[in-house]
C-alpha positions as CSV (number, residue, x, y, z in Angstrom):
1,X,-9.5,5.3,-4.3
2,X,-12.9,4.5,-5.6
3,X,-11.7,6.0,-9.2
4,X,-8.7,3.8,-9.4
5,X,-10.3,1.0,-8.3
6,X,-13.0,1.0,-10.9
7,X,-9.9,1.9,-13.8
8,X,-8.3,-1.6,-12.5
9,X,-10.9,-3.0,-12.7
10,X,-10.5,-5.6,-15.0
11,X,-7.1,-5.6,-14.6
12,X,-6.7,-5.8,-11.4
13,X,-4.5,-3.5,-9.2
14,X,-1.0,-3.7,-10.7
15,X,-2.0,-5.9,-13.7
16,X,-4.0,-9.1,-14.8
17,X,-5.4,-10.6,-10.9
18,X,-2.6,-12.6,-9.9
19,X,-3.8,-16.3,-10.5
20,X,-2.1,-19.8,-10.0
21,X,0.5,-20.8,-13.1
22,X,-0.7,-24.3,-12.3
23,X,-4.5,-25.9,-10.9
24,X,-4.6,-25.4,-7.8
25,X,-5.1,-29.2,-5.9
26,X,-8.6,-27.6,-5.2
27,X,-10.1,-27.2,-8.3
28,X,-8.6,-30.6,-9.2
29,X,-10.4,-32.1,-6.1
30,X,-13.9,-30.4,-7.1
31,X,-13.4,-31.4,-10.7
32,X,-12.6,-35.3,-9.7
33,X,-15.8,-34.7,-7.4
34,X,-18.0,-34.1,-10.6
35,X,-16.6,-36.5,-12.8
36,X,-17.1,-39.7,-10.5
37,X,-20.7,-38.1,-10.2
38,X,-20.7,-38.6,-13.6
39,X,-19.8,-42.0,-13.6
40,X,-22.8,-42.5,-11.0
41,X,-24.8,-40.8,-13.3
42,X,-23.9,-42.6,-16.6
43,X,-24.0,-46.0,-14.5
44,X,-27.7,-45.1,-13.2
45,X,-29.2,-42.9,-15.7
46,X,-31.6,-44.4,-18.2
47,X,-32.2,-43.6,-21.7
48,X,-28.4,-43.7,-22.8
49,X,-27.5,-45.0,-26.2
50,X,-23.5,-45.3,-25.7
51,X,-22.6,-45.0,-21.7
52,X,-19.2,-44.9,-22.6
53,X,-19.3,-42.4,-25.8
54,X,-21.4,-40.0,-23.5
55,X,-19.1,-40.5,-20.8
56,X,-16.2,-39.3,-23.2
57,X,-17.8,-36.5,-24.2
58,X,-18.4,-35.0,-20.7
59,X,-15.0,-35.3,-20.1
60,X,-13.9,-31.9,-21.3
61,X,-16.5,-30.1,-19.2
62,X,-14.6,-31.4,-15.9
63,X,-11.1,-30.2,-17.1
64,X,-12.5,-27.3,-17.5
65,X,-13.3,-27.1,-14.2
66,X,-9.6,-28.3,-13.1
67,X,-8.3,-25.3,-15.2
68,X,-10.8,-22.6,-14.2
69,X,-8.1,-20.9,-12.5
70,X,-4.6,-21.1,-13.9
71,X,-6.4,-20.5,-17.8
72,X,-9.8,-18.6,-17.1
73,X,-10.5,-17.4,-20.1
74,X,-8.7,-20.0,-22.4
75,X,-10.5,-22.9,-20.6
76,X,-14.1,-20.8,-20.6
77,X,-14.1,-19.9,-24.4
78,X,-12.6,-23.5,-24.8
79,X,-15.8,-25.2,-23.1
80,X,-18.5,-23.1,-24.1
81,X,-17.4,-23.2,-27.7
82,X,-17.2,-26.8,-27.3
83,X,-20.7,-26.8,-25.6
84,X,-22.0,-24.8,-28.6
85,X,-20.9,-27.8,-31.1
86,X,-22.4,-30.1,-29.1
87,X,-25.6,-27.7,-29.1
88,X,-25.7,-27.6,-32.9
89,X,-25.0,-31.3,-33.6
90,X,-27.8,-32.1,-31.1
91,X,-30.4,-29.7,-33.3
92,X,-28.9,-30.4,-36.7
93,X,-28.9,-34.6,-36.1
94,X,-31.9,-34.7,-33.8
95,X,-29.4,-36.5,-31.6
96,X,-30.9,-36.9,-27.4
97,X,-28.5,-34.7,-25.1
98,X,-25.0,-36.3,-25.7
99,X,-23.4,-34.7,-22.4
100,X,-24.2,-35.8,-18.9
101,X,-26.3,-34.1,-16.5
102,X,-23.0,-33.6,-14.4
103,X,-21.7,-31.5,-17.1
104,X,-23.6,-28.2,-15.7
105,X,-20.2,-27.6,-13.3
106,X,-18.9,-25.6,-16.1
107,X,-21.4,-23.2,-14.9
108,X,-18.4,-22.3,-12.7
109,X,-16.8,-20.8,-15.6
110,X,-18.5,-17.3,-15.6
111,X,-17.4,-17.1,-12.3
112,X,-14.3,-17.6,-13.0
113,X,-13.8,-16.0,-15.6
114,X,-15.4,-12.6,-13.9
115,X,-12.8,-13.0,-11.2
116,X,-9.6,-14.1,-12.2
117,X,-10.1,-13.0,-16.3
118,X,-7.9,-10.6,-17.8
119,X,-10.0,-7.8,-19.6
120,X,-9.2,-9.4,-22.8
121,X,-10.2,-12.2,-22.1
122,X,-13.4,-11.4,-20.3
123,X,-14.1,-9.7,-23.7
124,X,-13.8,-12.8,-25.5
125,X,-15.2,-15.0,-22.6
126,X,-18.3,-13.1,-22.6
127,X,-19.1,-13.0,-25.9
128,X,-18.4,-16.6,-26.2
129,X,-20.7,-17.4,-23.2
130,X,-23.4,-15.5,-25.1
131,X,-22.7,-17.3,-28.1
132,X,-23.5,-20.5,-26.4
133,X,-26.9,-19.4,-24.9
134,X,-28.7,-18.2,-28.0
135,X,-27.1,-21.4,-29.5
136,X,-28.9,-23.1,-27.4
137,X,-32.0,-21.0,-27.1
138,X,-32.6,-20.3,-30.7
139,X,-32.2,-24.2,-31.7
140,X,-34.9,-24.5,-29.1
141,X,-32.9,-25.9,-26.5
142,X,-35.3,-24.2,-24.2
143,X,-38.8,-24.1,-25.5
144,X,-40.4,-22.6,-22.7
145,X,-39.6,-18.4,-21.6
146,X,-39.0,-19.9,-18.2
147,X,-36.7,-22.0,-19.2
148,X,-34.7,-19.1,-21.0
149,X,-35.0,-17.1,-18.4
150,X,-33.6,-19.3,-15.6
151,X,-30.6,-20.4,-18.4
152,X,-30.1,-16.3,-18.5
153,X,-30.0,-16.3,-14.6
154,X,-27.8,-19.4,-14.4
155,X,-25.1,-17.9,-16.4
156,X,-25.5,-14.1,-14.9
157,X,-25.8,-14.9,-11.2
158,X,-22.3,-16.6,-11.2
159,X,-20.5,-14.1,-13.5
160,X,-22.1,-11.8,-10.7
161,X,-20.6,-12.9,-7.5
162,X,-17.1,-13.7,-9.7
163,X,-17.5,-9.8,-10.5
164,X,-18.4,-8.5,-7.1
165,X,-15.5,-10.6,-5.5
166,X,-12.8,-9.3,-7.9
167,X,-14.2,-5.9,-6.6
168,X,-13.7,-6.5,-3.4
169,X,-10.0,-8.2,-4.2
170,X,-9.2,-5.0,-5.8
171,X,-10.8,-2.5,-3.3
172,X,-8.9,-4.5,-0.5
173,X,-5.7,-4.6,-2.4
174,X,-6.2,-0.7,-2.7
175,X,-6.3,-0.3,0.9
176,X,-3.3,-2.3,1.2
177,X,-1.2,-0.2,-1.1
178,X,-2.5,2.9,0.3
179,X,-1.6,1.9,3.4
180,X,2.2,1.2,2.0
181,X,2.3,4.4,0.1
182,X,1.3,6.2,3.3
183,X,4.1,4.2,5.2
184,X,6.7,4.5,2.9
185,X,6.1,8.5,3.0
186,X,6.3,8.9,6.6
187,X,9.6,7.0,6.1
188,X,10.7,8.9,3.9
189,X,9.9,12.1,6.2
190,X,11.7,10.4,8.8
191,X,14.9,10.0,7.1
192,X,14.6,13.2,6.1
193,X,14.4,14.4,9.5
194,X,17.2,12.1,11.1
195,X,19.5,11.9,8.4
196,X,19.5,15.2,7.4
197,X,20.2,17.0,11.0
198,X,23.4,14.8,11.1
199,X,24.8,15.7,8.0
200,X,24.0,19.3,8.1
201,X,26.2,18.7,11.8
202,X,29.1,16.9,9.5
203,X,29.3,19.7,7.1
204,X,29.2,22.2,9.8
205,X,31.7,20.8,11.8
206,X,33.8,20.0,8.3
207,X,34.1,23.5,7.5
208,X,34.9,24.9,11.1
209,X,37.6,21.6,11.3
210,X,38.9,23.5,7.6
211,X,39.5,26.8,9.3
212,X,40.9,25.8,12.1
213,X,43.0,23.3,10.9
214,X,46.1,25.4,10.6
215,X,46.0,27.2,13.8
216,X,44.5,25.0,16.1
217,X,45.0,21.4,15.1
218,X,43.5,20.5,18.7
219,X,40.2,22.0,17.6
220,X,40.1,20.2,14.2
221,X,40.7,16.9,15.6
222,X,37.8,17.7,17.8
223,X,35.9,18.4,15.0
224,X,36.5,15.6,13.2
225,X,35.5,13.6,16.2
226,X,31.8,15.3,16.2
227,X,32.0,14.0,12.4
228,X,32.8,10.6,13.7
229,X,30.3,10.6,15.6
230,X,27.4,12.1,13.7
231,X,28.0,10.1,10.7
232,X,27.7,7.0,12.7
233,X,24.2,7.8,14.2
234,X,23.1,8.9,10.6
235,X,24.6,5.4,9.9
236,X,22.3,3.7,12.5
237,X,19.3,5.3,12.0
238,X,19.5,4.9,7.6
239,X,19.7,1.6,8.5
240,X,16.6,1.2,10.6
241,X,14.5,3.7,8.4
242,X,15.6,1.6,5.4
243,X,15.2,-2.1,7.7
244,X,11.5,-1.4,8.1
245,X,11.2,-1.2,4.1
246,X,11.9,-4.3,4.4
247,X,8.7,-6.7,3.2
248,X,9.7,-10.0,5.1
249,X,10.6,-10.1,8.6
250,X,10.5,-7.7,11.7
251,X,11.9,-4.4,11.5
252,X,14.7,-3.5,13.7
253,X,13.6,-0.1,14.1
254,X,15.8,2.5,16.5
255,X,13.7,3.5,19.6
256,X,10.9,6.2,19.3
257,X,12.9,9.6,20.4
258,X,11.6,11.2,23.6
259,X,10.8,14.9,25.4
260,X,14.5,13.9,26.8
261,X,16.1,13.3,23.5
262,X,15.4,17.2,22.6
263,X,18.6,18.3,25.2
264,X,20.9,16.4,23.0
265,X,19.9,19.2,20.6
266,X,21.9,21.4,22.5
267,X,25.4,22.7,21.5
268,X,27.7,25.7,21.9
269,X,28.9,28.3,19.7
270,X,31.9,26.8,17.5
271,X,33.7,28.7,14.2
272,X,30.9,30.5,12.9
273,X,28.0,27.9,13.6
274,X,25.4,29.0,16.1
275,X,25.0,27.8,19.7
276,X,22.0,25.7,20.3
277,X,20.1,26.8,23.5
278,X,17.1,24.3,24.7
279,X,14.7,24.9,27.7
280,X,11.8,22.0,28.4
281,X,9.5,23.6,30.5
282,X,6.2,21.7,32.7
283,X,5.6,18.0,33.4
284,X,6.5,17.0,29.6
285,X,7.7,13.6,30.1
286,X,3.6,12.5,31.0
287,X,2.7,13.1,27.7
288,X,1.8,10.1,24.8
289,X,5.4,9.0,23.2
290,X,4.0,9.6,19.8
291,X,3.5,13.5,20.5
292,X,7.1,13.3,22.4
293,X,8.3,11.7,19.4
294,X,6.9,14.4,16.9
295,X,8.2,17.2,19.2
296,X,11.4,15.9,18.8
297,X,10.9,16.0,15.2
298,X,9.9,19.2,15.0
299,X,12.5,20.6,17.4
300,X,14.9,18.5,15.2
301,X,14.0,19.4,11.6
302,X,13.9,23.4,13.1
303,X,17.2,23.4,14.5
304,X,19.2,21.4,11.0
305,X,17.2,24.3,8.8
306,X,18.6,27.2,10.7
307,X,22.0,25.6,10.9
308,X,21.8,25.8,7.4
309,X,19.9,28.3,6.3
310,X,20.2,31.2,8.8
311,X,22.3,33.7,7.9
312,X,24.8,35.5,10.4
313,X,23.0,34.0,13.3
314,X,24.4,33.4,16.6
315,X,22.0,31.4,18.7
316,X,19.2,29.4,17.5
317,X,16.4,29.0,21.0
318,X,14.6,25.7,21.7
319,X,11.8,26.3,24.0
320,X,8.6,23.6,25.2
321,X,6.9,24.5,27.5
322,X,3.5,22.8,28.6
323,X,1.3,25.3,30.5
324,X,-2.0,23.8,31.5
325,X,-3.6,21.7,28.6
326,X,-1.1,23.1,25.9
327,X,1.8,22.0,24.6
328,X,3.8,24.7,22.7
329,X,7.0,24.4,20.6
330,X,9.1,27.3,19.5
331,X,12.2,27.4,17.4
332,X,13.7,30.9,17.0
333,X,17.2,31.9,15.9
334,X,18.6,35.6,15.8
335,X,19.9,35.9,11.9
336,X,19.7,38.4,9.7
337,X,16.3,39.7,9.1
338,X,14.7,39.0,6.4
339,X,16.1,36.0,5.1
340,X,14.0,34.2,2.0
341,X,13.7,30.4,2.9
342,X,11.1,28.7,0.2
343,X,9.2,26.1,1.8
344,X,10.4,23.0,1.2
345,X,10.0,19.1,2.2
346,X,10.7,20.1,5.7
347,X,8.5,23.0,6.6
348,X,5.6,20.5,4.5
349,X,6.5,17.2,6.5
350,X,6.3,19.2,9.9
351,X,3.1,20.9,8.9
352,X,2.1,17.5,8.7
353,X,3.5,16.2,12.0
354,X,1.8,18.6,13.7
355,X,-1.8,18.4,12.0
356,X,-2.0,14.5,12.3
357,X,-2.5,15.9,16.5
358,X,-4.5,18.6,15.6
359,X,-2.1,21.7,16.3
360,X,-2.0,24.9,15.0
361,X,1.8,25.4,12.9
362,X,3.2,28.7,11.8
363,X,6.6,29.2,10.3
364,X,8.0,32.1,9.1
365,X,10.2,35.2,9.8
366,X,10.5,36.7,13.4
367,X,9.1,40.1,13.8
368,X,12.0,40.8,16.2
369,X,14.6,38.9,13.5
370,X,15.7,35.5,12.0
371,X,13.1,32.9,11.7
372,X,10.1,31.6,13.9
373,X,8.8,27.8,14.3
374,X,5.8,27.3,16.6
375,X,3.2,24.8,17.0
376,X,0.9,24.5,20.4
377,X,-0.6,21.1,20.7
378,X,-3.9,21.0,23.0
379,X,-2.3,18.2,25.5
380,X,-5.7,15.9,26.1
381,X,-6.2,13.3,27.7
382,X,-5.8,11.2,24.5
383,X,-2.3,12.7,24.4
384,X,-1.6,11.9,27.8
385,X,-0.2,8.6,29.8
């Protein structure tokens, strides 16, 4: 996160910092704040030729200030190439300082332009900035190495704090995104996990209703009634995965699955697809709804991969059991020995499920045949009510 945050840098995290298409009614205010200081100050100050010429000519230095935001770096290299002139004709006609005292707000600008500045224009701001101080330094503007010095600091310190606060925009904004990205992927392994059990049941049921159709039309209406209803859970539960990726507004999200939830898991043997057996085993229904909820998961995502990838199996065996302070799952089913199953976005998203608790997850063929799923959570009392 670091690393990407220092590549967007200037750009901010998706682009140039997001800034106002208009001035803001603040930087208005603090720009009509300065300017009738500036009438105080031409009214009151002494040693002004033309109150009204000098008055004119600070004029540009508060709408900078009004702009600082909607055009950072247009209004900054604007000013401070304007400043410069008025630097130069200053020196060249040995005229007294023709801008008010109440023209230093543009010392705003490096701040401005450091935190709301495109990289391009930063580039140009910067160099324009710089242009202006040894302007103003070399035309002995300041005489004294003090005097440069603090000019140096008065231009540095802002650009500064306009720098470290873009880094902190960006580094929070990172966050932010992470924490969608990481959202979004659990999401995503959640409708992979819902979704994807129904419609392996659909397809299962669709070909038994196929081969029974001729000879017992009872049976295929039956079928296609397990369809029905399959398809409209997958229904409801798309449409609260996809609901919560929603950006405005609450979520209606389906409620979290429970210990309970793992019996309707449970089926018999129909045309060719395996039975589903399920045995729940100790006082299960005490433990923490997120570690019910991911046992379902796991119980779930094993039970659609076997229905579709076991071959010649018969019974697929659900069994969680929670014997003193752990927790185990196993998912076994009786197919043919052997059977190559790649890992996949399953296997990975329960690997995950069950690390985010700390468990121990192994998949992989059955020593006494088909395929194997266990993971034993250490039942705490973090993961209990």
């Amino acid at each position: 996160m670091q690393a990407n945050a220092s590549a967007s840098f200037f750009d901010g995290v998706d682009g140039d910092p997001e800034r106002p298409a208009r001035p803001p009614w603040a930087d208005v205010a603090v720009a009509v704040a300065f300017a009738s200081l500036g009438v105080i100050e031409c009214a009151l100050r002494e040693g002004i030729r033309s109150r009204g010429a000098t008055y004119a000519l600070s004029v540009p230095f508060f709408v900078a200030v009004a702009l600082r935001r909607s055009h950072p770096g247009r209004a900054t290299i604007a000013i401070f190439a304007y400043a410069t002139l008025l630097t130069i004709v200053e020196r060249v006609g040995r005229y007294p300082a023709l801008a008010l005292h109440t023209s230093a707000a543009v010392l705003l600008m490096p701040y401005t332009l450091l935190r709301w500045g495109s990289r391009r224009e930063i580039a140009l701001g910067v160099a324009m900035v710089t242009v202006a101080f040894l302007s103003s330094t070399l035309s002995g503007g300041t005489a004294a190495i003090t005097d440069t010095i603090a000019a140096a600091v008065a231009l540095a310190l802002p650009a500064t704090i306009g720098a470290s606060a873009r880094y902190r925009a960006i580094a929070q904004q990172s966050k932010i995104d992470l924490a969608r990205s990481r959202e979004r992927e659990s999401l995503a392994r959640e409708l992979h996990d819902t979704v994807a059990h129904h419609m392996t049941a659909i397809v299962v049921q669709a070909q038994a209703a196929r081969v029974v159709a001729a000879k017992k039309p009872a049976a295929a209406l039956e079928a296609l009634s397990v369809i029905e209803q399959e398809a409209s859970r997958a229904m409801l539960e798309l449409r609260a995965v996809v609901a919560s990726l929603r950006d405005r507004g609450p979520a209606a999200l389906a409620p979290r699955a429970r210990i309970e939830d793992i019996s309707a898991l449970a089926r018999v043997a129909q045309d060719g697809a395996p039975a589903v057996e399920v045995s729940l085993e100790g006082a299960l229904d005490a433990l923490d709804p997120a570690l019910q909820a991911t046992l379902f998961r796991l119980a779930q995502e094993s039970v659609t991969n076997a229905l579709r990838h076991a071959r010649r199996a018969t019974v697929i065996r659900v069994r969680v059991i929670k014997k003193d302070r752990d927790v185990t799952i196993t998912v076994r089913d009786d197919g043919a020995p052997g059977a190559g199953r790649r890992p996949g976005f399953g296997l990975a998203g329960m690997a995950e499920r069950a690390a985010l608790f700390g468990a121990t997850f192994d998949a992989g063929p059955d020593p006494e045949g088909g395929w194997r799923v266990e993971a034993v959570f250490r039942a705490t009392e973090g993961l209990s009510r």
